[in-house]
N, C-alpha and C positions, 0 to 999 in steps of 0.2 A: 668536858668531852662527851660525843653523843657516838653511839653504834654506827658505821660506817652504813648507808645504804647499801652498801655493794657487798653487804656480809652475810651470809644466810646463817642460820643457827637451828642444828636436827639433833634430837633429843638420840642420845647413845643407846643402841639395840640393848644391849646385855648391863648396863648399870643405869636404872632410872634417874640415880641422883647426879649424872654428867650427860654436857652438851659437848657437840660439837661444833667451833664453830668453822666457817671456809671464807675467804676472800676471793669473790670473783674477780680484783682488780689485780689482787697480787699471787693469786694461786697457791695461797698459804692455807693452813689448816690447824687446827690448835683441840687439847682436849681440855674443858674446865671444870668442874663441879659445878653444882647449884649454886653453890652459895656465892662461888666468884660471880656465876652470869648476874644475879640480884644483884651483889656490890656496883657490878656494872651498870646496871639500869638505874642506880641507885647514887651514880659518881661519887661511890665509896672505895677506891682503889687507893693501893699504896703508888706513888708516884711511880715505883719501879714498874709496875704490875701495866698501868698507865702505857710509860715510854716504851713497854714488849709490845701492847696488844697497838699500841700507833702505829712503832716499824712496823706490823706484820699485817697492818691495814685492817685492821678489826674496830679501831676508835678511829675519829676524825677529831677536828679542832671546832670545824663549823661547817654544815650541812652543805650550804648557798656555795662557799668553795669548794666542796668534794665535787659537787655537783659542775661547776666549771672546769676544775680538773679532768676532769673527765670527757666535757665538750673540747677542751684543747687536747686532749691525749695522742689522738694520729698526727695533728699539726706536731705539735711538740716532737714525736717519732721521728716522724720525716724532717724535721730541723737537725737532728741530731744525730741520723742515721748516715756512719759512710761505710755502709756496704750495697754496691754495685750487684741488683743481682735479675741476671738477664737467663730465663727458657730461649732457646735457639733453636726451635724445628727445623732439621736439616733435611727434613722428606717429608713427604706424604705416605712411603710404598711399605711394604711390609711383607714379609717372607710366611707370616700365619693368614689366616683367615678364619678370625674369631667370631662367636655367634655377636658379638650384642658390643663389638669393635666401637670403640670412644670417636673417631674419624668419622663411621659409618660412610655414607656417600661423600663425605672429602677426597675420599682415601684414591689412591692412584699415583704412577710414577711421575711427582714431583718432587723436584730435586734442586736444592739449592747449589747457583752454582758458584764459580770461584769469585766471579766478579761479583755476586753477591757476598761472598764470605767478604772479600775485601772493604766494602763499602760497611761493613757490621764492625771490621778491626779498626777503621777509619771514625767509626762513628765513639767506638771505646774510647781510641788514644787521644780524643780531639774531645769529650764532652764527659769522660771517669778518670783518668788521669791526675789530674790537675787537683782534685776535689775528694776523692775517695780515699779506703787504707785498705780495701777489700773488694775484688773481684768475685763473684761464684756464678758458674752457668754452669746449667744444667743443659742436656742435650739430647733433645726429644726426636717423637718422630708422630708416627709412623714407626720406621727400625731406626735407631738412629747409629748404629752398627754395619750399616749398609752403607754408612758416608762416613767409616775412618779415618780414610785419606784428608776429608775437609774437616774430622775435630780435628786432629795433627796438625793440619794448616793453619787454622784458626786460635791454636792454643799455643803454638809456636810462635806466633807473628805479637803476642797477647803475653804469653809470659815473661818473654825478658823485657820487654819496655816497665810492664808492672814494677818488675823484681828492681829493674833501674831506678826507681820513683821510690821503693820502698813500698809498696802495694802488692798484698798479697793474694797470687791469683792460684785457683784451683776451679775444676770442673767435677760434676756426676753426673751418671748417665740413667735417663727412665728406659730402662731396654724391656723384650719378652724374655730376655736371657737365653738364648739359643745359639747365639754369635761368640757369647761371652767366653771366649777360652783364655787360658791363661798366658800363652802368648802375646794374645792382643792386649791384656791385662799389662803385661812386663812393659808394651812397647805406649800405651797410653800414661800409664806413672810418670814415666820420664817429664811429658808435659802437666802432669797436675792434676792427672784422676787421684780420686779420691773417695769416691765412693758410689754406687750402683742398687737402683731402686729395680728389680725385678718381680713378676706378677706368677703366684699358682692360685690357679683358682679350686682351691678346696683339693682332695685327694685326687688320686690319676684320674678315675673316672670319669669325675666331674670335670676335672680342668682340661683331661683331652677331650670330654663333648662341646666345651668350652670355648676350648687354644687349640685347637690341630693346626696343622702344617695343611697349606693351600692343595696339598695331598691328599688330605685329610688324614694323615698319621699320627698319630700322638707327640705330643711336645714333652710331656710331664718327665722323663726319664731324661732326656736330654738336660733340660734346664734345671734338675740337679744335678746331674754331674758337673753340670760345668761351677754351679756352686759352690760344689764340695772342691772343686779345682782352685778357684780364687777369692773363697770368704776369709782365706789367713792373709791374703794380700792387698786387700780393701776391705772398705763397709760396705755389707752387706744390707741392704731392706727390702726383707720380703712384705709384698703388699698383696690381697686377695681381695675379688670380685664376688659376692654372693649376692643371690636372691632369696626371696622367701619362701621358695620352696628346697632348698638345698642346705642353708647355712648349718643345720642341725648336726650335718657331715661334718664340718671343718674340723672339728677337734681331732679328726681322724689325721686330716695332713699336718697336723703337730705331733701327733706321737711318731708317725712315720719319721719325720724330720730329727726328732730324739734320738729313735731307734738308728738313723744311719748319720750320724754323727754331727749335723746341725746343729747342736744343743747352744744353750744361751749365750755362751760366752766366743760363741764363734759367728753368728746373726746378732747384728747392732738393733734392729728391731723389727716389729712385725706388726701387722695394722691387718687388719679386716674393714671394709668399707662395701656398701649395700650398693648395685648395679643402678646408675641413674636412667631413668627412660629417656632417649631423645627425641629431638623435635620432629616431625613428622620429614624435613626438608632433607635431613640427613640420617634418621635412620634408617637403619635394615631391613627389609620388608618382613626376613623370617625372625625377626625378635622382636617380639612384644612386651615382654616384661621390665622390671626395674620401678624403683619408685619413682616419684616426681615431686615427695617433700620427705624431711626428717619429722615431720611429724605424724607421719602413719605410724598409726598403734601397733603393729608389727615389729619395727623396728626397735621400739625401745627394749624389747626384753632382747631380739638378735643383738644387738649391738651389747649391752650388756651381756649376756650371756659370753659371748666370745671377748671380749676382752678381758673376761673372768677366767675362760681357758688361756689365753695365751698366760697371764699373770701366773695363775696357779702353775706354769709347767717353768716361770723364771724368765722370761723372754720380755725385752723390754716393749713398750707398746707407747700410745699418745697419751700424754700428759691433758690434765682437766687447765688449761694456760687461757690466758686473755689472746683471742685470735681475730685480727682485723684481716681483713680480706684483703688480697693483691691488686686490688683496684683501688684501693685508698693508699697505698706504699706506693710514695711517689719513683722510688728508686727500684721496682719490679716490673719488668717488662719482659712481654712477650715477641718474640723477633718470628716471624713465619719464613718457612724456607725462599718466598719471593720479596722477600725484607719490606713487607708490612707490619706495620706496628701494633697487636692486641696487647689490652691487659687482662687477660683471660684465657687459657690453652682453652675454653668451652666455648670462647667466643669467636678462635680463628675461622676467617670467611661467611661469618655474618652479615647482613647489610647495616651498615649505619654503626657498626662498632670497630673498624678500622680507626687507628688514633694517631695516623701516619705513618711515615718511612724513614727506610737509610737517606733516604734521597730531602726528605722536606723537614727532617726533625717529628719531633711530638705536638699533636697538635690539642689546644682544649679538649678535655673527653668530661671538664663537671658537669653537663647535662645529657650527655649524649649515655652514660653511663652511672646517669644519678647520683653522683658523689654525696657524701654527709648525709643519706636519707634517713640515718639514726637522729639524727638533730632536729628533733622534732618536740612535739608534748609528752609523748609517752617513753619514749623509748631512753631519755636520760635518766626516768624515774624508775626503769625497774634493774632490778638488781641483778639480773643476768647481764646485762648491756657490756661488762668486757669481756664476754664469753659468745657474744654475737654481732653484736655491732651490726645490725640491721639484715645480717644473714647472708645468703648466698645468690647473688645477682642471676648468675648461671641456673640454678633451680626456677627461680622466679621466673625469668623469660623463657627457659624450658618447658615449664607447667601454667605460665598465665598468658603468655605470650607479649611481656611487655614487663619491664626490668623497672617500671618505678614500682613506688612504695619500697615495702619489706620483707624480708623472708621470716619471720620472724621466729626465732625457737624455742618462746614459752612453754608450748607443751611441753615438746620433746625435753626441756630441760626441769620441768617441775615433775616427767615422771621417772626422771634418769640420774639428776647430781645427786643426791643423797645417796643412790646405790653406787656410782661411781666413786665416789668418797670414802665410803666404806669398804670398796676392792682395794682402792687403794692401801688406809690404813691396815685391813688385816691381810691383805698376799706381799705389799711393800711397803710398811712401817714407817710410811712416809707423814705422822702423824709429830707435829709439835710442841713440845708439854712447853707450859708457862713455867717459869721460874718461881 
């Protein structure tokens, strides 16, 4: 047996004579002494010692297969994936008017309409049905709060035939959270909510110069209360927008969140993610900022930094997991409110990345959207590869103005997994001993 490529191994802060090691493939972690990593390198293990560090994807049998394993890994996914899981933009419009708005010049009162909904329920029961054990849509916007009426129709027309089949459907909602009361909460359950990804960006301050109200009035006050209204009767995920001139605040809107009764066990989770700059075609005119890769030296220590707050205060956050991108998940689609087909909410109303409709099916998108650009010379060889998998298409044509090649997140990830590894281990004990 030989050390898995896909294993890293970082020398223990505080005991010289232990390593750690981490499975990019399996997102596993382990703590050994010296002397085991030598037995290791040395194929002096007890068989038992052996068949742990296999499971946990730390040894291979043979190089040449790990390394095809791996080339097959999304195929493979996709063979064996039945869950159904479709974004449904049912608007364009939006009741805020945010600086540096994801839409940016999308944005406008478009609305999907019924005869649209229908031909999406049509395209479910006629082509998931049959094949899947798992429905989930998400239900974006714009507001996606502004078209209650069509999730209600749409979840209704969708849940019993599921539930008829043995197919288990449920929806969540990306909202601003300012619609969310607990009413509309009581009367969405019934069809299959389940949980609600809402946005503060950083304390009031920030998030109302941020998220105002097309008013220009603050958001921040409202979209917790209505929180604290319905985080016992859903999952909760809060998500935040920072830049790099602000993120140093955040820690502020976690003890806020503490102090009025948000505490861990009532938020499912909480992410901080850094303001992407858009394309020139669709953005803002008055926001300029945001990066345009993960590998700006900035971010490694914001991003680190603040996942080390969220941890330290108990609040769950994103796991260090093998993440392929929803353009290679054959079963992830994006539906736009005029029932055009993306695989990308960053790609909607792009030229040349439309991938069909309700009306024609799915059509090829492996060149149009460079599928497999990981499959290449390099990229099967390094050992981040199931922590990236050729990176983010959306960045890439955002920042280079053309989606081949890669995104590739060497840097960012040779100056980031060993301290991520290490929040892990010491804020959540998520550390492995060998037997």
């Amino acid at each position: 047996m030989v050390i898995s490529k896909y294993c890293k191994i970082f020398p223990h802060k505080k005991n010289p004579d232990s390593y750690i090691l981490f499975s990019t493939k399996k997102a596993s972690s382990v703590l050994i002494s010296k002397s085991v990593l030598e037995d290791i390198e040395k194929d002096n293990l007890s068989s038992e010692e052996k068949e742990t560090l296999l499971k946990l994807g730390f040894l291979v049998q043979d190089e040449d297969a790990e390394k095809e394993e791996m080339l097959n890994f999304i195929d493979e996914l996709n063979a064996i994936n039945k869950k159904f899981k479709a974004i449904v933009v049912l608007n364009l419009d939006c009741n805020l008017a945010c600086k540096y708005c994801f839409e940016g010049k999308r944005k406008g009162k478009f609305y999907m309409t019924r005869e649209t909904a229908d031909l999406f329920i049509d395209f479910v029961k006629n082509n998931v049905l049959s094949n899947k054990q798992e429905i989930k849509i998400t239900f974006y916007g714009g507001e996606p709060l502004l078209s209650t009426e069509l999730i209600i129709y749409i979840s209704e027309r969708l849940k019993s035939p599921a539930e008829a089949n043995e197919i288990k459907y449920s929806f969540s909602l990306i909202t601003n959270g300012t619609l969310l009361s607990a009413d509309i909460i009581k009367k969405l359950k019934l069809f299959g909510l389940t949980s609600a990804d809402i946005t503060l960006d950083g304390p009031e301050n920030i998030h109302n110069s941020f998220r105002p109200f097309k008013s220009g009035r603050g958001t921040f006050d409202m979209i917790v209360r209505n929180i604290k209204d319905v985080c016992d009767m859903i999952n909760i995920h809060i998500g935040g927008n920072y830049t790099k001139d602000n993120y140093s605040e955040f820690p502020s809107l976690l003890d806020y969140l503490m102090d009025n009764g948000l505490t861990p066990d009532r938020i499912s989770s909480l992410n901080f993610y850094p303001v992407i700059k858009e394309s020139p075609e669709f953005a803002l005119p008055d926001f300029t900022g945001g990066c345009v890769s993960i590998n700006e030296p900035w971010l490694f220590d914001a991003g680190i930094f603040l996942r080390g707050e969220i941890l330290k205060r108990g609040y769950g956050t994103q796991k260090i997991i093998p993440s392929p991108c929803m353009i290679e998940l054959r079963d992830s689609l994006v539906v736009n409110y005029d029932g055009a087909f993306y695989k990308c909410p960053g790609l909607i109303g792009r030229e040349g990345f439309r991938v069909g409709d309700l009306n024609t099916g799915i059509a090829d998108y492996s060149l149009s959207h460079n599928l497999d650009n990981w499959k290449n010379e390099e990229c099967p060889n390094c050992s981040y590869l199931p922590l990236c998998f050729g990176g983010c298409r959306y960045m890439k044509l955002v920042r280079d103005g053309d989606i081949n090649g890669v995104d590739c997140k060497r840097p960012y990830l040779d100056a980031t997994l060993e301290r991520l590894i290490y929040q892990d281990i010491e804020l959540t004990h998520s550390k492995q001993p060998v037997p």
